[in-house]
C-alpha positions as CSV (number, residue, x, y, z in Angstrom):
1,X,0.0,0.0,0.0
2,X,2.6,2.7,0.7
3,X,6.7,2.3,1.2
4,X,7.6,-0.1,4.5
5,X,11.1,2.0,4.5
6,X,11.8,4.8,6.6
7,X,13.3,7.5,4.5
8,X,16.2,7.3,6.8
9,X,17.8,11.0,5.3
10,X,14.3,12.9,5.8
11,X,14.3,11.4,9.0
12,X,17.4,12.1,10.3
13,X,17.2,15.9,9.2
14,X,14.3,16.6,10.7
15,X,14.9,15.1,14.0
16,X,18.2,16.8,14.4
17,X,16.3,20.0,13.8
18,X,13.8,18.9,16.1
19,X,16.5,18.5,18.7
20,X,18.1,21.9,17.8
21,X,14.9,23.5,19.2
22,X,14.9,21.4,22.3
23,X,16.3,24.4,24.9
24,X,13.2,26.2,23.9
25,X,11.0,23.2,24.4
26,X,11.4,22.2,27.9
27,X,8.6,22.2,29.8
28,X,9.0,23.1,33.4
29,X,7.6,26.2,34.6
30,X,7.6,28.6,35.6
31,X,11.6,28.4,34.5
32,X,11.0,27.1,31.3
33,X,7.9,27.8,29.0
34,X,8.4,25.4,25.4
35,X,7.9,27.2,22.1
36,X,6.4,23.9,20.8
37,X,5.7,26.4,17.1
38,X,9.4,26.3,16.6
39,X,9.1,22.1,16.1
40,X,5.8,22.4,14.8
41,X,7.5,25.1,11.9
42,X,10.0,22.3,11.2
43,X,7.3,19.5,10.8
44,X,5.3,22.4,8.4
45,X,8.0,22.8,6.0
46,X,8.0,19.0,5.4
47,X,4.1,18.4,5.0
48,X,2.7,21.9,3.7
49,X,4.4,21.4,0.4
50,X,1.7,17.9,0.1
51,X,-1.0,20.4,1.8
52,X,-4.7,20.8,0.3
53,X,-3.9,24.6,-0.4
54,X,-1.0,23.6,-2.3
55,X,-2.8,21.3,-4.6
56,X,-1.8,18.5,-2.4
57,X,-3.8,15.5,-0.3
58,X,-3.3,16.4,3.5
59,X,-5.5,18.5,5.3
60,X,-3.2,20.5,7.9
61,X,-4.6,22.4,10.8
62,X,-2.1,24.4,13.2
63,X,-3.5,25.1,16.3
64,X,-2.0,27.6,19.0
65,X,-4.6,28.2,22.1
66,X,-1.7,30.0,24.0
67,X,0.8,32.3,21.1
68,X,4.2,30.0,20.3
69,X,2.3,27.0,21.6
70,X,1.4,25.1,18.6
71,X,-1.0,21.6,18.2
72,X,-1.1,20.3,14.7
73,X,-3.7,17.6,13.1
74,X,-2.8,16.5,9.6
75,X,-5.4,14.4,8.3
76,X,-5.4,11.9,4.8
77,X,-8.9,11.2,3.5
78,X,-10.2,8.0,2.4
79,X,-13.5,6.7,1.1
80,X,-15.6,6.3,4.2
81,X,-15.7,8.1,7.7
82,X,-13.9,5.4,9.4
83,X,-10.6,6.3,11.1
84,X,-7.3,5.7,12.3
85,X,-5.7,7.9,14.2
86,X,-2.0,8.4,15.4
87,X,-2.3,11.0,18.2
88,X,-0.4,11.6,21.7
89,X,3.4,12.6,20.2
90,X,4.4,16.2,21.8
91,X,6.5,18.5,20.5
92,X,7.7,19.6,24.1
93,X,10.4,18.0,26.3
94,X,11.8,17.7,29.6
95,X,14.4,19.3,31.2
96,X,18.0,18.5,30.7
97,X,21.0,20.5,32.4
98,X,24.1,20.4,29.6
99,X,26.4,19.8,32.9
100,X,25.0,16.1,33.7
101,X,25.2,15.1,30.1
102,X,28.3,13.7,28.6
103,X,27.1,14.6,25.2
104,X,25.3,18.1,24.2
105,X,21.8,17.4,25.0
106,X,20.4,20.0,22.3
107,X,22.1,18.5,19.4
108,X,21.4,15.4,17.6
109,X,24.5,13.5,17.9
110,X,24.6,9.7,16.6
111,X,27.2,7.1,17.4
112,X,27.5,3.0,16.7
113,X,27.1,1.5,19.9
114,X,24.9,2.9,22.7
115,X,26.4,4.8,25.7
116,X,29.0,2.3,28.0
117,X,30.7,3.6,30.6
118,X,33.9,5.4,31.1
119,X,32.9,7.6,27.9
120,X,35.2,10.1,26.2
121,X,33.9,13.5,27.4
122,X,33.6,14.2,23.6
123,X,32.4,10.9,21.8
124,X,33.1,10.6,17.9
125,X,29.9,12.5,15.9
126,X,28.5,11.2,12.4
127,X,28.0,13.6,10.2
128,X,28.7,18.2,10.5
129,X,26.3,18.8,13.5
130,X,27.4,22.6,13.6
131,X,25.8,23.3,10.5
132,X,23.2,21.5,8.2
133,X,22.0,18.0,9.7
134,X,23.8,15.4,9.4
135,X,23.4,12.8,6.2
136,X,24.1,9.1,7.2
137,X,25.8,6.9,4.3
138,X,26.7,3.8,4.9
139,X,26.1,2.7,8.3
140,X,26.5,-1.2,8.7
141,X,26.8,-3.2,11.8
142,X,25.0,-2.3,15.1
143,X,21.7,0.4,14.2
144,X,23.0,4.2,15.0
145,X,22.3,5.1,18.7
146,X,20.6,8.8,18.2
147,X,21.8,10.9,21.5
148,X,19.9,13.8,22.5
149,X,16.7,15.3,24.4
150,X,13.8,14.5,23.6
151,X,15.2,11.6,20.8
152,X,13.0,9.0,22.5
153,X,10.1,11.2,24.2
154,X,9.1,11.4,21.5
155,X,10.6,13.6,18.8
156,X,11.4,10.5,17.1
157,X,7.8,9.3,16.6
158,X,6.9,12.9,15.9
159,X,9.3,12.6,12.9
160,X,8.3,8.8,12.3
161,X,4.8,10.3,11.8
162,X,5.7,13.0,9.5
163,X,7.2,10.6,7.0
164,X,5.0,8.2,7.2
165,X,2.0,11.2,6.0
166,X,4.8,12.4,3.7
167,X,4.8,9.1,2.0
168,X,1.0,9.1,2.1
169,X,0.5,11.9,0.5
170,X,3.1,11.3,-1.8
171,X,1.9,7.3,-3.2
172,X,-1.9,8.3,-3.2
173,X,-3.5,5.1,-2.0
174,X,-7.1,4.8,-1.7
175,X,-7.8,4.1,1.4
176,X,-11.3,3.1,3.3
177,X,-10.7,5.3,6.3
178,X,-9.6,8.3,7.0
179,X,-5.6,8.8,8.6
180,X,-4.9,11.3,11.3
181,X,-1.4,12.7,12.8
182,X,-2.4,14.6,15.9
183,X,0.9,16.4,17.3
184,X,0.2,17.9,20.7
185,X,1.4,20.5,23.1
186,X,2.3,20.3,27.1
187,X,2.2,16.7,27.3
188,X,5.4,17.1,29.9
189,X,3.5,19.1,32.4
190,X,-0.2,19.1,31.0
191,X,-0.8,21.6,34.3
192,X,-2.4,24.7,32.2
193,X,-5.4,22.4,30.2
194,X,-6.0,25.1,27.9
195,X,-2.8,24.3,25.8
196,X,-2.7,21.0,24.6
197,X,-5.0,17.9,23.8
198,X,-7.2,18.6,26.6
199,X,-8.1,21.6,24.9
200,X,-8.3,20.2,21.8
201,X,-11.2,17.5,23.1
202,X,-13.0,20.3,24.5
203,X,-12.9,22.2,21.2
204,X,-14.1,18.8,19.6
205,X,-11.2,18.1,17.4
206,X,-11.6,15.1,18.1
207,X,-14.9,13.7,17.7
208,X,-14.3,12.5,14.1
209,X,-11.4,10.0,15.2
210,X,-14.2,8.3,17.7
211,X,-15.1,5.9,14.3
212,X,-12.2,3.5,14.5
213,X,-8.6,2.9,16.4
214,X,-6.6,5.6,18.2
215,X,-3.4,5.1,19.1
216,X,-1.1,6.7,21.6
217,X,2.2,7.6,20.1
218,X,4.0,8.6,23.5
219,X,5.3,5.1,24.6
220,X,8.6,3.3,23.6
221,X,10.3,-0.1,23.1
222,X,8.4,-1.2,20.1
223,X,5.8,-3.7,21.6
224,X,2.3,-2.2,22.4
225,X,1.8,-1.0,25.9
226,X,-1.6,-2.5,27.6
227,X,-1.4,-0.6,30.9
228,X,-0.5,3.0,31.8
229,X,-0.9,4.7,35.9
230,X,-2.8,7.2,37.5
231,X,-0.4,9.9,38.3
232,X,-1.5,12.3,41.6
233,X,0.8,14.6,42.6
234,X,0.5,16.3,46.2
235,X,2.3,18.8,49.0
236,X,2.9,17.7,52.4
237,X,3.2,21.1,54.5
238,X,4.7,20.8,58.0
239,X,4.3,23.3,60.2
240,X,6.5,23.3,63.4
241,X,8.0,26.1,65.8
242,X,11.4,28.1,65.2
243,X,13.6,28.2,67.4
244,X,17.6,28.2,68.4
245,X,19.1,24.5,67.4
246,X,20.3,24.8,70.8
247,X,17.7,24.8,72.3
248,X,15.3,22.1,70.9
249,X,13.1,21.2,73.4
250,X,11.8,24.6,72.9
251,X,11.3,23.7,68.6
252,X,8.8,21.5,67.2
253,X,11.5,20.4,63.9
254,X,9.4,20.7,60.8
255,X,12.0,18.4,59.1
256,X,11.9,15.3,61.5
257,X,8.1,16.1,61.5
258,X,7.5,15.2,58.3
259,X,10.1,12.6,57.6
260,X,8.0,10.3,60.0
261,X,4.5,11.8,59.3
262,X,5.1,11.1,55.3
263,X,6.6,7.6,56.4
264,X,3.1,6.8,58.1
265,X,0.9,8.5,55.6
266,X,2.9,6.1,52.7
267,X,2.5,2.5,55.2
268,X,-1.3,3.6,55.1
269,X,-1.5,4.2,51.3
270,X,0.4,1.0,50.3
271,X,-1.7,-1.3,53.3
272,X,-4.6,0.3,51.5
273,X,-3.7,-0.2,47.8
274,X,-1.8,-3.2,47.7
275,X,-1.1,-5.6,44.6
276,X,-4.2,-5.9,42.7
277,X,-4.8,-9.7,40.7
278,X,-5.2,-8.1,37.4
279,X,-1.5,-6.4,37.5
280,X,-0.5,-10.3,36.6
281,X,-2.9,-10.4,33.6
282,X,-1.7,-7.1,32.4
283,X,2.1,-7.4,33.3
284,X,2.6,-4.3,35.6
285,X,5.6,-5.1,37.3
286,X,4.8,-2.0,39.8
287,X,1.9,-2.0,42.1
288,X,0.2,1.5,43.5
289,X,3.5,3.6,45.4
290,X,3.4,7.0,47.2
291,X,6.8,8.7,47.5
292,X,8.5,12.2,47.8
293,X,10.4,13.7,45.2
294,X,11.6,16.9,46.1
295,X,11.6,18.9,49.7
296,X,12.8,22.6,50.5
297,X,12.3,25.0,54.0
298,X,11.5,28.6,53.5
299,X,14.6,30.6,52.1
300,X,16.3,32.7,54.9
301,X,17.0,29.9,57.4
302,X,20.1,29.5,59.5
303,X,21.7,26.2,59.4
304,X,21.7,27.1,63.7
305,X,17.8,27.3,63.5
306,X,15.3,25.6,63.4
307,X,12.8,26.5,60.5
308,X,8.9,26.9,61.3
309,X,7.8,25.0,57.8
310,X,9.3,22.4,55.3
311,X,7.4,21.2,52.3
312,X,7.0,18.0,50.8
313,X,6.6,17.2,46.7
314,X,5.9,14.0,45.7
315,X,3.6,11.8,43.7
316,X,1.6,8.8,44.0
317,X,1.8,6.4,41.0
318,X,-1.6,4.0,41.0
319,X,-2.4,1.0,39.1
320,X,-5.4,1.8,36.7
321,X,-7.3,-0.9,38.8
322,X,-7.7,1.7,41.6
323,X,-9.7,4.5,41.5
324,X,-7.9,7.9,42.4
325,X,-10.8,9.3,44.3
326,X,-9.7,6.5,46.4
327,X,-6.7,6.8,47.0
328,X,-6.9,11.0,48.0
329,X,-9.8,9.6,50.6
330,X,-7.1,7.5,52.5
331,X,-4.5,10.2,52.7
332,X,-6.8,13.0,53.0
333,X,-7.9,11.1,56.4
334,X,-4.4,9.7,57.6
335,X,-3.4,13.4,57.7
336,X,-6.4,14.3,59.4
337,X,-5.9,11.3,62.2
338,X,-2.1,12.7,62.2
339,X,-2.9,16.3,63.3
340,X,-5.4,14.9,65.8
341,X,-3.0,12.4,67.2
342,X,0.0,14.4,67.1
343,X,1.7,12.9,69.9
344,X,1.4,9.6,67.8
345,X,3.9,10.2,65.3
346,X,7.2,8.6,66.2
347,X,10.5,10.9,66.7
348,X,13.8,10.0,66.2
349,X,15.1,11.0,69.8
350,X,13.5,11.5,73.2
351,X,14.5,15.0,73.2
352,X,12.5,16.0,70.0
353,X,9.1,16.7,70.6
354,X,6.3,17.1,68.5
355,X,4.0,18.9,70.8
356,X,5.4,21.1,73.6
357,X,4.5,21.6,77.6
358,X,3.1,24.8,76.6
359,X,0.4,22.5,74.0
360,X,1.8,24.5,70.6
361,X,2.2,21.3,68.2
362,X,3.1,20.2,64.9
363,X,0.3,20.9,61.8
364,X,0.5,19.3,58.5
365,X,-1.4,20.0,55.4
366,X,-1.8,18.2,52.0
367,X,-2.7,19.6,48.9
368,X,-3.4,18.0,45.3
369,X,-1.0,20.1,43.3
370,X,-2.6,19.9,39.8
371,X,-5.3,17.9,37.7
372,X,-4.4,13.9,37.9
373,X,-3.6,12.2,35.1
374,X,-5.6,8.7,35.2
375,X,-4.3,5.6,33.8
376,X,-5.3,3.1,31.6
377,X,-5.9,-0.5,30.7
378,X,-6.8,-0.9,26.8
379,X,-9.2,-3.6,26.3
380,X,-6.9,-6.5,24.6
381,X,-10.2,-7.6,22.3
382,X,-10.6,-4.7,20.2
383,X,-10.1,-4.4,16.6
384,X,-7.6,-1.7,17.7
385,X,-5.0,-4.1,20.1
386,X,-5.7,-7.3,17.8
387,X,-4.5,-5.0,14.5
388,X,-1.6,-3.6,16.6
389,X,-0.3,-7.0,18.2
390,X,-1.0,-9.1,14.8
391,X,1.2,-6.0,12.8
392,X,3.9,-6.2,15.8
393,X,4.5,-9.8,15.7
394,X,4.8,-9.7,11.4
395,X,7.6,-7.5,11.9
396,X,9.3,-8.5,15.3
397,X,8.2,-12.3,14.6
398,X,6.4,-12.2,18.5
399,X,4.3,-9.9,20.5
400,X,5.5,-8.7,23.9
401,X,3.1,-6.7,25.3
402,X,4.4,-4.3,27.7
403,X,3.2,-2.5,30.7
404,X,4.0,0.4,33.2
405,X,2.8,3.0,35.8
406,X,4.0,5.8,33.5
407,X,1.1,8.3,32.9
408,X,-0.1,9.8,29.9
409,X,-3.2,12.5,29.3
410,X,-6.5,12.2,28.4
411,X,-6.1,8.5,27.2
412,X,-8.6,7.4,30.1
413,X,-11.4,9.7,29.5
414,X,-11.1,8.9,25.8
415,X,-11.3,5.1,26.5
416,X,-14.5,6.1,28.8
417,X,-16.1,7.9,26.1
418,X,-15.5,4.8,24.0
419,X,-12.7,5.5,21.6
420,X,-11.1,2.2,21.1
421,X,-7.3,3.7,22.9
422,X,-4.0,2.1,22.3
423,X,-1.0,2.7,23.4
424,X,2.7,2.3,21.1
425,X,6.1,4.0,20.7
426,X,9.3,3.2,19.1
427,X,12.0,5.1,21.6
428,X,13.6,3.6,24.4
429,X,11.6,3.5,27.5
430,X,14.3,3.4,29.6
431,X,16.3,6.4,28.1
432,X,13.2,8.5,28.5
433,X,13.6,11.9,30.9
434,X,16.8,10.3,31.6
435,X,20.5,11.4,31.2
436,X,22.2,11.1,27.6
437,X,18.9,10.3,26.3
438,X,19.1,8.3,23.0
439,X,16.8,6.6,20.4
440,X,17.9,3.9,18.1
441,X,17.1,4.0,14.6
442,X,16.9,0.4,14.2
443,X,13.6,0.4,16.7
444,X,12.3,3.5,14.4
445,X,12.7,1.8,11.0
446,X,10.9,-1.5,12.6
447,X,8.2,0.9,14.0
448,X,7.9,2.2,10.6
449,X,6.7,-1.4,9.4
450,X,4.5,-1.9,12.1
451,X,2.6,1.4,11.5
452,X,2.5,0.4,7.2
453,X,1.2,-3.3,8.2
454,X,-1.0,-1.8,10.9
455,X,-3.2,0.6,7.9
456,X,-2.5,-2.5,5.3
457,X,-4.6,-4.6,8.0
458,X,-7.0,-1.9,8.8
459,X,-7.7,-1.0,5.4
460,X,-8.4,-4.9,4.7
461,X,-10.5,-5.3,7.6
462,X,-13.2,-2.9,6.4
């Protein structure tokens, strides 16, 4: 029906240009607000050229709710209003700090063999990366590893994609169904829902793709992933009593406070929420975990005194078997029990204290800090899952199916609504938000495959 190659050159180019952009498309405010139009420009001057207005077979919208911020859908038409749709790659990224990379993380750098330790501190490149992108030749033996941000979540389905409706609009085929590419912003913070794909629903640019498969280009390591988490994300505040370090019977330590009040609120949560039957059936090797990720005390303190407040980040990562409304229940009311039991909470030493002769004690507060995102398990009879694992196995001769507590946006009220979600990606799920991130072409051009048996099937299906 169309070309099973990757165009390995168009590919390459663009995702080094992709990467280029990446210091402008981290997502972590309020430091860094992404420019996601500055990929979305690059993924323009590929398709517009094939574009309706230019005489062309793709129907391209560009959508920025907030300036700079851009969402595209690029649609193929076929003969009926059935549809497949590709949706879930972003253009944004997460953080990476140059100084804890051994490679530039905003340049597209490709070597032979993936990343072993004891590294040069300047690896061999392929290809002028100052300049123009590079052009691999003749690469044999092991597939390129592709280094940089964002190479495996998930510029490198976003560029996969923009071949593959390259190609499309390039052979013509007649189709029965109608293709979409949905490109999305703010999938790495997803906090402000009048950027991205929530927006998007709520405009209802997405009702059409409700008459056949859509899948979730946001995952990695080739094999379909059944099973995504619920992702809550909260803020312990403790509240204690300054004071002189010297003096400590006269502090209630906001530190020690909630070290042990978090370590009793998590005992609850996983007592509550323990492993649930079906993460067997649907090969979650994680069950439901609260944890905290990042702690600070108000600026100004004295490492002599005692602060009066530390607060608590974290998340809680559920199993899609659980409901989240749950899960907030049970902490809501362990911190409640906590700050009427105070004198219950364990201390590390006799002398620390958290309530004092004089009855001041210890407060703690938690707060949900943004919407939820709630997981997913994809219902392994649809058309949609038996199309995917039948195409997966053709290519990679087997189908592992693959599961994690990673979260990803609106996938569960879609599923709820009854779009038939699944979930695929060809980076490295490991490499994701990680260090040295890196992609491997090889995993790419077999993705490629996938995706041309997966509309063969489809389109034979009908």
């Amino acid at each position: 029906m169309i070309p099973v190659q990757l165009d390995t050159k168009i590919f390459i180019d663009l995702l080094a240009k992709l990467v280029s952009e990446t210091q402008q498309l981290q997502n972590n405010p309020p430091n860094n607000i992404p420019k996601e139009g500055l990929a979305c420009k690059h993924v323009m001057d590929i398709l517009e050229p094939y574009s309706v207005k230019n005489n062309g077979s793709l129907h391209i919208e560009q959508i920025d709710y907030v300036k700079g911020r851009s969402n595209l859908i690029v649609k193929y038409l076929g003969t009926t209003n059935k549809t497949l749709t590709f949706a879930g790659s972003h253009f944004d990224v997460v953080s990476a700090d140059p100084k804890e990379w051994k490679r530039n993380p905003f340049k597209l750098i490709i070597e032979q063999s993936p990343i072993i330790n004891n590294l040069p501190t300047e690896p061999p490149i392929i290809g002028n990366l100052s300049g123009e992108p590079p052009i691999i030749g003749n690469l044999s033996g092991e597939s390129p590893i592709l280094y940089g941000r964002g190479t495996s979540d998930c510029l490198c389905n976003v560029a996969l994609l923009t071949d593959l409706m390259r190609q499309l609009a390039i052979e013509k085929p007649v189709l029965k169904y109608n293709i979409y590419m949905i490109v999305i912003a703010n999938e790495e913070h997803g906090g402000d829902l009048n950027v991205g794909i929530n927006h998007l629903f709520k405009d209802g640019k997405l009702t059409e793709i409700k008459n056949g498969p859509v899948y979730w280009l946001d995952s990695a390591d080739i094999f379909p992933t059944i099973a995504t988490g619920s992702h809550l994300t909260w803020k312990l505040t403790v509240n204690g009593k300054k004071g002189h370090s010297g003096h400590i019977t006269n502090t209630i330590n906001p530190i020690l406070l909630g070290m042990e009040a978090l370590k009793v609120i998590m005992g609850v949560v996983h007592k509550s929420f323990p492993k649930h039957p079906k993460e067997i059936e649907y090969q979650l090797h994680q069950s439901t975990n609260m944890k905290p990720i990042y702690v600070h005390v108000p600026e100004g303190s004295s490492v002599n005194q005692i602060p009066d407040q530390m607060t608590i980040l974290g998340d809680v990562r559920i199993v899609p078997f659980y409901k989240i409304k749950d899960v907030q229940f049970v902490i809501e009311d362990a911190v409640k029990y906590l700050n009427n039991n105070m004198k219950s909470i364990p201390t590390f030493h006799s002398v620390f204290k958290n309530v004092l002769d004089d009855n001041s004690k210890g407060y703690i507060k938690i707060e949900w800090t943004k919407d939820p995102y709630v997981g997913i398990a994809c219902d392994l009879n649809s058309i949609g899952y038996k199309l995917l694992a039948e195409s997966t196995k053709d290519i990679m001769g087997v189908n592992k199916s693959i599961a994690s507590l990673g979260s990803l946006p609106l996938v569960a009220d879609l599923q709820n609504k009854g779009y038939d979600v699944q979930i695929m990606g060809y980076g490295v799920g490991d490499m994701a938000h990680s260090n040295d991130e890196y992609c491997r072409l090889g995993d790419v051009q077999k993705g490629f495959r996938i995706l041309s048996r997966l509309l063969t099937k489809y389109n034979n299906s009908i």
